[in-house]
CHARMM internal coordinates of N, CA and C (Angstrom, degrees):
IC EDIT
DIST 1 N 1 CA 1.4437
DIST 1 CA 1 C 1.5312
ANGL 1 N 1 CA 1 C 108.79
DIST 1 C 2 N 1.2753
ANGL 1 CA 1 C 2 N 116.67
DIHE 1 N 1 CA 1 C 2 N 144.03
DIST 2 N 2 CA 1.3086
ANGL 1 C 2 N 2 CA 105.73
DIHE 1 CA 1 C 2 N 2 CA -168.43
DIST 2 CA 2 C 1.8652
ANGL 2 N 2 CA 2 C 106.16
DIHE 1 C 2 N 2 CA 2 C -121.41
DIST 2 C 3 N 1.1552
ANGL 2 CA 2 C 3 N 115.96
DIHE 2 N 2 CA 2 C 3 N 141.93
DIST 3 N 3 CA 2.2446
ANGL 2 C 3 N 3 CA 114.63
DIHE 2 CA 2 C 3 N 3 CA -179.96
DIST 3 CA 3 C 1.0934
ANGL 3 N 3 CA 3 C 73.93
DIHE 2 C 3 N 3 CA 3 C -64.10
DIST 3 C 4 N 1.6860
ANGL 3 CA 3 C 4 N 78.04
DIHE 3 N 3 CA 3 C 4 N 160.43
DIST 4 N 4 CA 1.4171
ANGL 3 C 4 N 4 CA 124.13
DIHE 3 CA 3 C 4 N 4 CA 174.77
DIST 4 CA 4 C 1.6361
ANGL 4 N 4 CA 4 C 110.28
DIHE 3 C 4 N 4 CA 4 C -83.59
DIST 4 C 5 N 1.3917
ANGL 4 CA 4 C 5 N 143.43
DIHE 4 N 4 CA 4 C 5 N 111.07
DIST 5 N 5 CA 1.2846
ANGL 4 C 5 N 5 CA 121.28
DIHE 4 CA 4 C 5 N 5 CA -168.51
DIST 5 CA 5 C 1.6240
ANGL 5 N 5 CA 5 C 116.68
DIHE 4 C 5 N 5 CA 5 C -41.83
DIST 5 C 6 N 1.7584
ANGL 5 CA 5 C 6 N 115.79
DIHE 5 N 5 CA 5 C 6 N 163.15
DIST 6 N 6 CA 1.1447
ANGL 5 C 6 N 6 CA 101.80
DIHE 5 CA 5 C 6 N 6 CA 174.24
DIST 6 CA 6 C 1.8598
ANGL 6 N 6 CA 6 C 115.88
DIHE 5 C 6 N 6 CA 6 C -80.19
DIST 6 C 7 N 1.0235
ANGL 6 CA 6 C 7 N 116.78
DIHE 6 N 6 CA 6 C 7 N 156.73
DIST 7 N 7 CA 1.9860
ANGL 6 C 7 N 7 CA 101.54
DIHE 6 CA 6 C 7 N 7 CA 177.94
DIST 7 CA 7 C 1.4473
ANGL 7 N 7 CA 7 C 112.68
DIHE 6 C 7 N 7 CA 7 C -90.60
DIST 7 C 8 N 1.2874
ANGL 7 CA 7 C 8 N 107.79
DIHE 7 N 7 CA 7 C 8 N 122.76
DIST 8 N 8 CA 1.6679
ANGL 7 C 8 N 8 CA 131.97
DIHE 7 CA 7 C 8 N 8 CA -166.94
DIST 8 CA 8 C 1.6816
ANGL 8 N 8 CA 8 C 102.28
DIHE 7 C 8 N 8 CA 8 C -62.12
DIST 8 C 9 N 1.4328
ANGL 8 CA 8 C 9 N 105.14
DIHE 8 N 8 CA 8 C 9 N -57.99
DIST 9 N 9 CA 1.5967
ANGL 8 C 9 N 9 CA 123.03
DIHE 8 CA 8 C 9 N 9 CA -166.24
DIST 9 CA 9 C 1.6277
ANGL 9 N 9 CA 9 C 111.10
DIHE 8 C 9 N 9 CA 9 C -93.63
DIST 9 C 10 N 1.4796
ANGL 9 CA 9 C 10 N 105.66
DIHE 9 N 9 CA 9 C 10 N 106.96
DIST 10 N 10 CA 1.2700
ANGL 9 C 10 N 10 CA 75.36
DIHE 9 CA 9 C 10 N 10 CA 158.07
DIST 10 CA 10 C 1.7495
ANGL 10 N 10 CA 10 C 125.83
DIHE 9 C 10 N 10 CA 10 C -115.68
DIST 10 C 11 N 1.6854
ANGL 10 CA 10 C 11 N 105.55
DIHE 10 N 10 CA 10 C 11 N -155.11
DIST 11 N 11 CA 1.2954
ANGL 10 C 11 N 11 CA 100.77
DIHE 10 CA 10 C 11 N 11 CA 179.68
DIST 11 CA 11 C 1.2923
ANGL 11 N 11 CA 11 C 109.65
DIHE 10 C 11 N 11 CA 11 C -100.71
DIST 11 C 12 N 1.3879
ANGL 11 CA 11 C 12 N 129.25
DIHE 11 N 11 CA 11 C 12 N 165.00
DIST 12 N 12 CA 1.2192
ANGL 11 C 12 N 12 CA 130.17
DIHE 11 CA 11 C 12 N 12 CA 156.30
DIST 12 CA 12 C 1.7623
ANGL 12 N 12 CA 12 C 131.48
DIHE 11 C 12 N 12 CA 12 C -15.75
DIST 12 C 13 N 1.7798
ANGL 12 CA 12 C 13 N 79.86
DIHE 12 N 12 CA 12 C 13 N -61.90
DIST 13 N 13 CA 1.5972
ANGL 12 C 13 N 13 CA 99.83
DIHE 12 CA 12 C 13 N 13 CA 178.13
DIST 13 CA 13 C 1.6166
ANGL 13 N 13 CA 13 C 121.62
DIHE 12 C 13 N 13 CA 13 C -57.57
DIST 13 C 14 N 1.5972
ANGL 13 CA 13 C 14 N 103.90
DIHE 13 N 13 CA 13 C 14 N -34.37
DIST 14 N 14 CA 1.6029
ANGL 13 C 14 N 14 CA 112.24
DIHE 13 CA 13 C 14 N 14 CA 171.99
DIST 14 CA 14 C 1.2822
ANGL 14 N 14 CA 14 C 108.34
DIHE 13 C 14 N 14 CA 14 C -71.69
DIST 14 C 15 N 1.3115
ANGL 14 CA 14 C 15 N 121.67
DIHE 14 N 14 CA 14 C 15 N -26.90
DIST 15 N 15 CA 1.3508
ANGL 14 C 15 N 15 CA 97.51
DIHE 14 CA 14 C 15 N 15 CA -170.19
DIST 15 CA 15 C 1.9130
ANGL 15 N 15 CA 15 C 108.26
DIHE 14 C 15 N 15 CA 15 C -92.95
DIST 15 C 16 N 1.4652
ANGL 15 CA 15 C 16 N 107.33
DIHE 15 N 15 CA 15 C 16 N -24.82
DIST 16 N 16 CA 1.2704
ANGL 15 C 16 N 16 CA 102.34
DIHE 15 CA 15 C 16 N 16 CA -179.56
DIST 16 CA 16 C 2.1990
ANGL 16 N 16 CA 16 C 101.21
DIHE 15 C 16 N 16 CA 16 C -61.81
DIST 16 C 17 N 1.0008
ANGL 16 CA 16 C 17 N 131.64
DIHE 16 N 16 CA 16 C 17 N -29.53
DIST 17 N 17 CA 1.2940
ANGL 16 C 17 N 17 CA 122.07
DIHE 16 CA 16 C 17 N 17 CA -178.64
DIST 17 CA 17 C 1.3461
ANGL 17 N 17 CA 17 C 91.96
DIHE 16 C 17 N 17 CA 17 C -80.38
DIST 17 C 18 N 1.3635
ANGL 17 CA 17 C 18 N 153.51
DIHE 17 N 17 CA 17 C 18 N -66.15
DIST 18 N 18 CA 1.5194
ANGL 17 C 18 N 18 CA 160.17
DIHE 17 CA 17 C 18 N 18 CA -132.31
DIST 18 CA 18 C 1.6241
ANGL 18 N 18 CA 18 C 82.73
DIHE 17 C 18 N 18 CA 18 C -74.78
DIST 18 C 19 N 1.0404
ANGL 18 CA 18 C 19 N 128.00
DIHE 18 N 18 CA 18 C 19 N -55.93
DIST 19 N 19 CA 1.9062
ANGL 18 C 19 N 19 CA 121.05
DIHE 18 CA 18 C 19 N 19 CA -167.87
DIST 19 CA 19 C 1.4509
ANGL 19 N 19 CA 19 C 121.70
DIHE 18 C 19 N 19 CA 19 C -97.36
DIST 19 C 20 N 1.7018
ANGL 19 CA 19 C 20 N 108.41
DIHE 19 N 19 CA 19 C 20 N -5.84
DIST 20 N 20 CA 1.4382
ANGL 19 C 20 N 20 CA 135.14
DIHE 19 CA 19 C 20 N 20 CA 176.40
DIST 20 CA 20 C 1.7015
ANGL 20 N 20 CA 20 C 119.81
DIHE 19 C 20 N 20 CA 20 C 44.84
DIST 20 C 21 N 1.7849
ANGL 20 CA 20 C 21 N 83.06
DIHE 20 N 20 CA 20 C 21 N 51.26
DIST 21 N 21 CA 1.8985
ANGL 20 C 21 N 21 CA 102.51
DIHE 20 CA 20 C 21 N 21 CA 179.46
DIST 21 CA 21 C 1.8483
ANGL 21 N 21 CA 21 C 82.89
DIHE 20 C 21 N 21 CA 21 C -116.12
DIST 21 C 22 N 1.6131
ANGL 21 CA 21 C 22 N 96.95
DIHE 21 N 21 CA 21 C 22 N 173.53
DIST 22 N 22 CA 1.3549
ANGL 21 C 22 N 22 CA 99.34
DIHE 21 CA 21 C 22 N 22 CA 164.96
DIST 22 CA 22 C 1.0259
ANGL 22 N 22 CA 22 C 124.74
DIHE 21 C 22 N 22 CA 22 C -94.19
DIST 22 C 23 N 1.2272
ANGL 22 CA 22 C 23 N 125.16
DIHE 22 N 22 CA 22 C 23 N -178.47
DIST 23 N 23 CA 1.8982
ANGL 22 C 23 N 23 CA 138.37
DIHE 22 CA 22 C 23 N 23 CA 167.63
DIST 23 CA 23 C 1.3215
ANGL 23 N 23 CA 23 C 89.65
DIHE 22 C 23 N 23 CA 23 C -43.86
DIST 23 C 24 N 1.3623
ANGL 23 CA 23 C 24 N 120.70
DIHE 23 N 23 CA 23 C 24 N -73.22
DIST 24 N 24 CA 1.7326
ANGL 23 C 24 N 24 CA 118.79
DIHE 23 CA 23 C 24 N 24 CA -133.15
DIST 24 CA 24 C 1.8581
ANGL 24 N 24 CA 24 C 90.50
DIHE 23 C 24 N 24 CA 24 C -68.07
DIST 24 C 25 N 1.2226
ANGL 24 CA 24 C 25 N 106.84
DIHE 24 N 24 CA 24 C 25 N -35.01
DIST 25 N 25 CA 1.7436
ANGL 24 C 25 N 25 CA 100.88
DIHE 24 CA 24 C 25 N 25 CA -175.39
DIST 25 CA 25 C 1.4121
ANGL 25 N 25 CA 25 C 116.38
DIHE 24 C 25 N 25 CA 25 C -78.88
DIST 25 C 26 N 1.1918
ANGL 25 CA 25 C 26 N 112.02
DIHE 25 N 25 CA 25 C 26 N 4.80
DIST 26 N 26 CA 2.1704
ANGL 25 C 26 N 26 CA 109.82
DIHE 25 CA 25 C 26 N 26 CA 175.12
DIST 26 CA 26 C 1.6587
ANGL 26 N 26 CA 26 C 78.98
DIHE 25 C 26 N 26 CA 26 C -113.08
DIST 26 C 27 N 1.6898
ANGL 26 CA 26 C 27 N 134.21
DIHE 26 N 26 CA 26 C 27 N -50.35
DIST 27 N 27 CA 1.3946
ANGL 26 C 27 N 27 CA 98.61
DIHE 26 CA 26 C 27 N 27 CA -176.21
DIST 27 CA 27 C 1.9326
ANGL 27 N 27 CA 27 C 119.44
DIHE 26 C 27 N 27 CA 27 C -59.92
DIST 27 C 28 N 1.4783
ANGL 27 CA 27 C 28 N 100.50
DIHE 27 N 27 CA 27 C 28 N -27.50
DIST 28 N 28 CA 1.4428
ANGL 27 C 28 N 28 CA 81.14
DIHE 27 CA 27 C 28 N 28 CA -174.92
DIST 28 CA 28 C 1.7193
ANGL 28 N 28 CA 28 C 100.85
DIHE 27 C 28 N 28 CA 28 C -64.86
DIST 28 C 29 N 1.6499
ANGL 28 CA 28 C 29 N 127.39
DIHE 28 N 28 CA 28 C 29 N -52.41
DIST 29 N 29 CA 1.1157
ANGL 28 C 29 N 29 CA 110.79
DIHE 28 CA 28 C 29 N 29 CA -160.61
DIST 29 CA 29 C 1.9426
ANGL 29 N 29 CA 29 C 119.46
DIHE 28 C 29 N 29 CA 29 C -64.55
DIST 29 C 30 N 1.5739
ANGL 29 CA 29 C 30 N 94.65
DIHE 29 N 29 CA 29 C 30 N 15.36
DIST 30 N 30 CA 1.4914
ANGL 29 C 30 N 30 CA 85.50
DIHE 29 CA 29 C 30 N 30 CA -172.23
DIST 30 CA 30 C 1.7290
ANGL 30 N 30 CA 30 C 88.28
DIHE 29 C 30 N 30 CA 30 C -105.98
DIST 30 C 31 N 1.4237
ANGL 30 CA 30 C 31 N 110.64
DIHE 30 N 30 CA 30 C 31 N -25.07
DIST 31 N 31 CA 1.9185
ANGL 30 C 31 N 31 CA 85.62
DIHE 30 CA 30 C 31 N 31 CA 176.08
DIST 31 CA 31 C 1.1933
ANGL 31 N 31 CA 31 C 103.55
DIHE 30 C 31 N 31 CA 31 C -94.83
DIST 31 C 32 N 1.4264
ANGL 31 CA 31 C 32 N 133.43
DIHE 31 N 31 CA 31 C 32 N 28.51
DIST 32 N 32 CA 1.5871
ANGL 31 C 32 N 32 CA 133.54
DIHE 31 CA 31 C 32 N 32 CA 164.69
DIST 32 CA 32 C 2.0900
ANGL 32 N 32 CA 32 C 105.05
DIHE 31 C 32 N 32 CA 32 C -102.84
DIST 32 C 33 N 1.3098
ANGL 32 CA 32 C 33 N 101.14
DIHE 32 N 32 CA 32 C 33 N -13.41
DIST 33 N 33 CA 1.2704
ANGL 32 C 33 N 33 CA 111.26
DIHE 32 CA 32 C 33 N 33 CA -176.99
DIST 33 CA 33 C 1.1128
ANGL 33 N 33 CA 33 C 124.28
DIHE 32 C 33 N 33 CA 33 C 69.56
DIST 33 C 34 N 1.6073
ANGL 33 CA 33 C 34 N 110.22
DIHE 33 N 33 CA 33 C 34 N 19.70
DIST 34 N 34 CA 1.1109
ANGL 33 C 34 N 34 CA 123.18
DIHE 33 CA 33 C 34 N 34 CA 176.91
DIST 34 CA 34 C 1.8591
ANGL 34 N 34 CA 34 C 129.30
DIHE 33 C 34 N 34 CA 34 C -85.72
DIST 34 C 35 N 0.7710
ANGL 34 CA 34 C 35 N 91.88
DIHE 34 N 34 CA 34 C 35 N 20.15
DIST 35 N 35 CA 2.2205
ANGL 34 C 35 N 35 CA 119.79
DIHE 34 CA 34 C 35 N 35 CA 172.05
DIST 35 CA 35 C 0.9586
ANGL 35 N 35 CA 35 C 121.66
DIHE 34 C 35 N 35 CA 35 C -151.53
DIST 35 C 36 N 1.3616
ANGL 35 CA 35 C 36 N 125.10
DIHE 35 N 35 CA 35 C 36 N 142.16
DIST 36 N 36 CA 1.9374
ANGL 35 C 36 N 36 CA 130.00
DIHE 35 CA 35 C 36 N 36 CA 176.65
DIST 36 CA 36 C 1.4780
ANGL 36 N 36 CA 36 C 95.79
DIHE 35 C 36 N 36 CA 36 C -48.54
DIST 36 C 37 N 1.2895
ANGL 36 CA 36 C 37 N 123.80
DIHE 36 N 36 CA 36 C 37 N 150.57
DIST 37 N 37 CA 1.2104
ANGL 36 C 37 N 37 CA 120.42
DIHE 36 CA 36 C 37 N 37 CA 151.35
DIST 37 CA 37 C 1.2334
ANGL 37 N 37 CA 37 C 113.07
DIHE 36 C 37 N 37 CA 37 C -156.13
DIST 37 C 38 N 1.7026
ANGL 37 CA 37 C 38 N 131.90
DIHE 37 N 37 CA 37 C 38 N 141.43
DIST 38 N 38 CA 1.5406
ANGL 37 C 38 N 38 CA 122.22
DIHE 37 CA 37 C 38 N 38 CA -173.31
DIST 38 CA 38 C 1.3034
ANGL 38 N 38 CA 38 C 93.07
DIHE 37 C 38 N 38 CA 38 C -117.14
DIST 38 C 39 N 1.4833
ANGL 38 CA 38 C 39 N 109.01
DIHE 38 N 38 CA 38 C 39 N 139.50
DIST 39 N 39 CA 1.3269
ANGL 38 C 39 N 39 CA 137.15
DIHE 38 CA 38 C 39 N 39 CA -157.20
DIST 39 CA 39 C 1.8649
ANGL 39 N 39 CA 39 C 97.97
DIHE 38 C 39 N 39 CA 39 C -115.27
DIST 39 C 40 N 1.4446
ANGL 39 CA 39 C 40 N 106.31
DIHE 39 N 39 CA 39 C 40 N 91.84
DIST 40 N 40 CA 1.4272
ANGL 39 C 40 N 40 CA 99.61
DIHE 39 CA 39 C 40 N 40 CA 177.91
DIST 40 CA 40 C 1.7361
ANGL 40 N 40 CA 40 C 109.85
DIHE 39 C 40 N 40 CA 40 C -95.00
DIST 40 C 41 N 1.2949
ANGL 40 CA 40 C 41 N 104.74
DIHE 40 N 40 CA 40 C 41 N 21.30
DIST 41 N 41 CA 1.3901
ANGL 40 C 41 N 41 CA 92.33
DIHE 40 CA 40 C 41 N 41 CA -177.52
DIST 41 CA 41 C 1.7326
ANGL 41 N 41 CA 41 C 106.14
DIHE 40 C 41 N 41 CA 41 C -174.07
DIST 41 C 42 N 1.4275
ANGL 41 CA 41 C 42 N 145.21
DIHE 41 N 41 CA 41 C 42 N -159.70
DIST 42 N 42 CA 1.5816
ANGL 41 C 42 N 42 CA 118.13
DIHE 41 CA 41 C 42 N 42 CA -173.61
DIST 42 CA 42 C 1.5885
ANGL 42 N 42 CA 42 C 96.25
DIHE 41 C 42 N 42 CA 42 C -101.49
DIST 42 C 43 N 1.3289
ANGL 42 CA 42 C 43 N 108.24
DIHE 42 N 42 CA 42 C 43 N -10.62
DIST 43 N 43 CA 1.6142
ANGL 42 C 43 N 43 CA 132.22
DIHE 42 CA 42 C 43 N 43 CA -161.93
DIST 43 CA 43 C 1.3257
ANGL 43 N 43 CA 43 C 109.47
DIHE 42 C 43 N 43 CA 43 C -125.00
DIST 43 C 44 N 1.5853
ANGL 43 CA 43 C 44 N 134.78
DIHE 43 N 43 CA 43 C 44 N -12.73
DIST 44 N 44 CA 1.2525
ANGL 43 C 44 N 44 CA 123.05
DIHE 43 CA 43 C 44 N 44 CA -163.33
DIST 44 CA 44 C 1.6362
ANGL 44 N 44 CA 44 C 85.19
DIHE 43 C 44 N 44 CA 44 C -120.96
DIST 44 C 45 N 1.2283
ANGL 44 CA 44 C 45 N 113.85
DIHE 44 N 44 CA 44 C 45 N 134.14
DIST 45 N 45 CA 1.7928
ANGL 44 C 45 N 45 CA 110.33
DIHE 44 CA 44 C 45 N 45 CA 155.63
DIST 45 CA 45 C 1.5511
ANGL 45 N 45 CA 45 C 100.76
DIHE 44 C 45 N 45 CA 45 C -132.98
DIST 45 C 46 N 1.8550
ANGL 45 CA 45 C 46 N 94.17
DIHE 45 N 45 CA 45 C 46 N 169.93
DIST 46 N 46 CA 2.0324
ANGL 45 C 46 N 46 CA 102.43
DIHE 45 CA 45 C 46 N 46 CA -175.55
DIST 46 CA 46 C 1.4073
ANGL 46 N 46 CA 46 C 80.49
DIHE 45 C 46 N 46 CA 46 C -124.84
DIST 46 C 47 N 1.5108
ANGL 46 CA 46 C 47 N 103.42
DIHE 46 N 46 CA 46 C 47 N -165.56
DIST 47 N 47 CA 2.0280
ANGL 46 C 47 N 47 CA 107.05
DIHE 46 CA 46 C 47 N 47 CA 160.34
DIST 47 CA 47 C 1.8847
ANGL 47 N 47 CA 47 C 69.91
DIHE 46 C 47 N 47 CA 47 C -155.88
DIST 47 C 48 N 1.5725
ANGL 47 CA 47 C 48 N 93.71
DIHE 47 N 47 CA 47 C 48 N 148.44
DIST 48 N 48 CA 1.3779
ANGL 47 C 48 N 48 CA 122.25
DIHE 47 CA 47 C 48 N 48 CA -165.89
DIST 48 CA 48 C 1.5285
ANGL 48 N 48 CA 48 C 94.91
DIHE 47 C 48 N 48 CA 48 C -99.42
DIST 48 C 49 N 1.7318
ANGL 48 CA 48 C 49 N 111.03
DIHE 48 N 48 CA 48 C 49 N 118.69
DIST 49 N 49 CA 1.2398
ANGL 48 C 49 N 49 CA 111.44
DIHE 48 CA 48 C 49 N 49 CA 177.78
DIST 49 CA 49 C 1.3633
ANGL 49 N 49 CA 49 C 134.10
DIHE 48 C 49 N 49 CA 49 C -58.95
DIST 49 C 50 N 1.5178
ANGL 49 CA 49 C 50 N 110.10
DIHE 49 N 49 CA 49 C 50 N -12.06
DIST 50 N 50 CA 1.8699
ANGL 49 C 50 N 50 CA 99.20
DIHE 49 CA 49 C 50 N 50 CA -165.94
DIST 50 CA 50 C 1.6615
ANGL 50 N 50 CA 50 C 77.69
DIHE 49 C 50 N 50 CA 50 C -113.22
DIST 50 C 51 N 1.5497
ANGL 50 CA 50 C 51 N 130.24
DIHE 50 N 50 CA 50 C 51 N -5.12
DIST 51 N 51 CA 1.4011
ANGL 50 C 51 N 51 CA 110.52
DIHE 50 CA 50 C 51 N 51 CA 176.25
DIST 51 CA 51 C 1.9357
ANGL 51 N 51 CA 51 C 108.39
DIHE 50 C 51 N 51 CA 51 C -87.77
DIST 51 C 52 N 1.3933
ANGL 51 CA 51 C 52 N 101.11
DIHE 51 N 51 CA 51 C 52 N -32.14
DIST 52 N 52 CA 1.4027
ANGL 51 C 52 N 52 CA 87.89
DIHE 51 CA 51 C 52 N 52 CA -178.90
DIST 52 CA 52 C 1.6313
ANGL 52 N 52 CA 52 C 109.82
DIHE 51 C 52 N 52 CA 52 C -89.01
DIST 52 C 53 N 1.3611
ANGL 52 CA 52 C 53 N 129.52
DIHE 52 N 52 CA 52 C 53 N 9.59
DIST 53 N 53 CA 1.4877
ANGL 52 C 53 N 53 CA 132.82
DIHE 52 CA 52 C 53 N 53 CA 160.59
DIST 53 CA 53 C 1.7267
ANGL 53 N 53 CA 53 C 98.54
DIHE 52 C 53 N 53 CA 53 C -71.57
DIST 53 C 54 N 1.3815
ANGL 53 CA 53 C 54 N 121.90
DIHE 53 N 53 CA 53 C 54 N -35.48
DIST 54 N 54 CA 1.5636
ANGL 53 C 54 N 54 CA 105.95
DIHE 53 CA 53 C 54 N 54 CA -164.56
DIST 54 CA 54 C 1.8672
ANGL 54 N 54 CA 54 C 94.24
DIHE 53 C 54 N 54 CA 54 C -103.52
DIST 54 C 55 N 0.7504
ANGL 54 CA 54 C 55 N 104.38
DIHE 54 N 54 CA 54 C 55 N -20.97
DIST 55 N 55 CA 1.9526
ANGL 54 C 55 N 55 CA 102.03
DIHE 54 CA 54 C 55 N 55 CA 167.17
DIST 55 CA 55 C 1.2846
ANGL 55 N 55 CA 55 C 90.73
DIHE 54 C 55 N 55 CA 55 C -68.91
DIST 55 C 56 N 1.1367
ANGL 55 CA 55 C 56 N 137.51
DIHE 55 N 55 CA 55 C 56 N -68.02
DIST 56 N 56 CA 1.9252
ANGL 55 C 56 N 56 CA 114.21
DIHE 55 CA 55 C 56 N 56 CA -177.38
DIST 56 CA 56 C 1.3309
ANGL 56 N 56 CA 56 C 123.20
DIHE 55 C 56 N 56 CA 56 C -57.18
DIST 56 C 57 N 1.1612
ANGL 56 CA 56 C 57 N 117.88
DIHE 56 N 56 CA 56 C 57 N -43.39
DIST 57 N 57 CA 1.7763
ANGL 56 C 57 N 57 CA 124.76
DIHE 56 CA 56 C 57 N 57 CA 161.37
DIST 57 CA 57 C 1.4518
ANGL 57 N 57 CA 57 C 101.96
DIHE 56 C 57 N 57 CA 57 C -33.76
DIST 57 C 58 N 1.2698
ANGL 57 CA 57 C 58 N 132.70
DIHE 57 N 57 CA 57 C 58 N -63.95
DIST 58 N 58 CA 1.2324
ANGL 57 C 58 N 58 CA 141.02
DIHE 57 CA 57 C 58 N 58 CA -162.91
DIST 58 CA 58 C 1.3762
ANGL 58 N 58 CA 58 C 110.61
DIHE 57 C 58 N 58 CA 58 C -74.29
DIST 58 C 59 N 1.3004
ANGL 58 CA 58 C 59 N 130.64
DIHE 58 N 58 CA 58 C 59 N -26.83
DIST 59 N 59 CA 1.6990
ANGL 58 C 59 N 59 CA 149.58
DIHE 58 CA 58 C 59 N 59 CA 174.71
DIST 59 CA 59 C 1.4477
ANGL 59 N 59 CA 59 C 100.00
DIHE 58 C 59 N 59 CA 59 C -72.54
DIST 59 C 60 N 1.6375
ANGL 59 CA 59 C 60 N 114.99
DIHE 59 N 59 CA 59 C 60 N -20.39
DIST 60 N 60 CA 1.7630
ANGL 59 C 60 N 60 CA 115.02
DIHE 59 CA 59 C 60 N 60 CA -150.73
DIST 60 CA 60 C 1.8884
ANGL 60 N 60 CA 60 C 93.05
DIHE 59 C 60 N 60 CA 60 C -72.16
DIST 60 C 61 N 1.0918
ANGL 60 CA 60 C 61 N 106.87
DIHE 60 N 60 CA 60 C 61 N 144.08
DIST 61 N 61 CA 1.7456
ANGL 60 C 61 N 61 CA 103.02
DIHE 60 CA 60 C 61 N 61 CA 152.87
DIST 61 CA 61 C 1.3478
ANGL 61 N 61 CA 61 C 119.97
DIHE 60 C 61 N 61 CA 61 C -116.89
DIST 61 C 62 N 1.4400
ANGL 61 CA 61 C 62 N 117.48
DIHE 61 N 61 CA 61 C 62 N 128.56
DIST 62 N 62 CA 1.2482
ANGL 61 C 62 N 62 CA 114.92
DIHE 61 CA 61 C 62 N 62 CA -163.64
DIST 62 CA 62 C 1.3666
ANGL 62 N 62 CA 62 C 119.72
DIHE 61 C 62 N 62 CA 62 C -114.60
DIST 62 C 63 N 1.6552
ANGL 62 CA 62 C 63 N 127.10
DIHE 62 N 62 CA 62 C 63 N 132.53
DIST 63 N 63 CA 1.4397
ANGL 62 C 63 N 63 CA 108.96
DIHE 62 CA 62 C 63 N 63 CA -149.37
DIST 63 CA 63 C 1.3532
ANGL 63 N 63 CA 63 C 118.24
DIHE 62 C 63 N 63 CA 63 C -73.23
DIST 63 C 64 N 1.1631
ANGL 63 CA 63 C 64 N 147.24
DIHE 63 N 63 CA 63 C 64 N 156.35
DIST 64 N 64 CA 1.6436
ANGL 63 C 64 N 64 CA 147.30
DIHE 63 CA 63 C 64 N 64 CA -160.65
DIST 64 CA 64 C 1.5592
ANGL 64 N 64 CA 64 C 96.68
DIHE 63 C 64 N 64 CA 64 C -127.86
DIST 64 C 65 N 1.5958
ANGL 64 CA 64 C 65 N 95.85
DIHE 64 N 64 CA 64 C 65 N 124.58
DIST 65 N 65 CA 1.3787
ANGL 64 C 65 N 65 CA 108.85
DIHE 64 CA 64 C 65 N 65 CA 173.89
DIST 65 CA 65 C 1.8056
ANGL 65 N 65 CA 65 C 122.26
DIHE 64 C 65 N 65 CA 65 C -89.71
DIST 65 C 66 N 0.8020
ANGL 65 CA 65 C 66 N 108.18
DIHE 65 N 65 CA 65 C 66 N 156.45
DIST 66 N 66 CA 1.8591
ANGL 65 C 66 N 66 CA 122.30
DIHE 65 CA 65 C 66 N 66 CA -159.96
DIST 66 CA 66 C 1.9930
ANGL 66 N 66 CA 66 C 90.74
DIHE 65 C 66 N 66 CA 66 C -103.13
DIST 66 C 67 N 1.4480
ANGL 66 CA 66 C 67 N 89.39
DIHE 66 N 66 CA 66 C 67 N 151.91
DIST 67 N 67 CA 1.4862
ANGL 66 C 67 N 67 CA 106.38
DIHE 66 CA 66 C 67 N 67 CA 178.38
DIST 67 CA 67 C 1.2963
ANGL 67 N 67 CA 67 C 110.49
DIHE 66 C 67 N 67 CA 67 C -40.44
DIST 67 C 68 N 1.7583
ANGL 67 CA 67 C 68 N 129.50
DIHE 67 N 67 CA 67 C 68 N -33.33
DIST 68 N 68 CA 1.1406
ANGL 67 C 68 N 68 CA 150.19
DIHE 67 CA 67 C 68 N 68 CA -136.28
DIST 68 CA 68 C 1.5504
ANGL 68 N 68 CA 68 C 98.23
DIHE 67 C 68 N 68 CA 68 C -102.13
DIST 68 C 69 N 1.8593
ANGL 68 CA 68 C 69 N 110.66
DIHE 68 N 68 CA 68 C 69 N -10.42
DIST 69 N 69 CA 1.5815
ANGL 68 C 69 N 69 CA 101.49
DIHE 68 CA 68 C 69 N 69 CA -168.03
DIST 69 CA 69 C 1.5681
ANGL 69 N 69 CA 69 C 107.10
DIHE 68 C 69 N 69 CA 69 C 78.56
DIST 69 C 70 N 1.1162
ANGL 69 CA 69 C 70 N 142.74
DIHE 69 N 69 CA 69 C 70 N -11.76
DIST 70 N 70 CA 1.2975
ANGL 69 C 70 N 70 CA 153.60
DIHE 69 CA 69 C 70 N 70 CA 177.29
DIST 70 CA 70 C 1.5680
ANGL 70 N 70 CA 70 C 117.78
DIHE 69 C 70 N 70 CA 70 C -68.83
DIST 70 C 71 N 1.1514
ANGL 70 CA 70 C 71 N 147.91
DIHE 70 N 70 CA 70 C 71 N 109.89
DIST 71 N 71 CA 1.4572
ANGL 70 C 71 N 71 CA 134.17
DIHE 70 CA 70 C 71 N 71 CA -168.50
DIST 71 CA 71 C 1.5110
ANGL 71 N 71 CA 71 C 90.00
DIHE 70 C 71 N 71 CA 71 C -88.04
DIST 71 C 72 N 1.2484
ANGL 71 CA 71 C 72 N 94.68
DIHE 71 N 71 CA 71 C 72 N 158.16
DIST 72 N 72 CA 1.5438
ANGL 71 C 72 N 72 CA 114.83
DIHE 71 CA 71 C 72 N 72 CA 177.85
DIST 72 CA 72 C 1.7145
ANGL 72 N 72 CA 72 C 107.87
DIHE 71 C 72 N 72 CA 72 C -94.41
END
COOR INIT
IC SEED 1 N 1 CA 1 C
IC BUILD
């Protein structure tokens, strides 16, 4: 039996459930240029899954611990 590939591209709609923002707030941050986005068309866009996994990696804040062993 063989997997199903994983899907490279997605849509808008996947990603507004996958990050649990809406449409209108990934379209605004995509004409603010504020997210990867691949533009296969003047009207069609995807967002590339292993690029917008490391654009959130990079968004991540991670807590920083104090001399004390204490996280901040």
């Amino acid at each position: 039996m063989t997997e199903t590939p994983k899907k490279l591209l997605l849509t808008i709609h996947e990603v507004s459930l996958l990050m649990g923002i809406s449409v209108g707030t990934l379209y605004h941050w995509v004409s603010q240029k504020r997210i990867p986005v691949v533009r296969i068309s003047s009207r069609c866009i995807r967002f590339a899954l292993t690029v917008l996994q490391r654009w959130i990696e990079q968004k991540t804040d991670t807590p920083q611990e104090t001399p004390g062993g204490k996280v901040r």
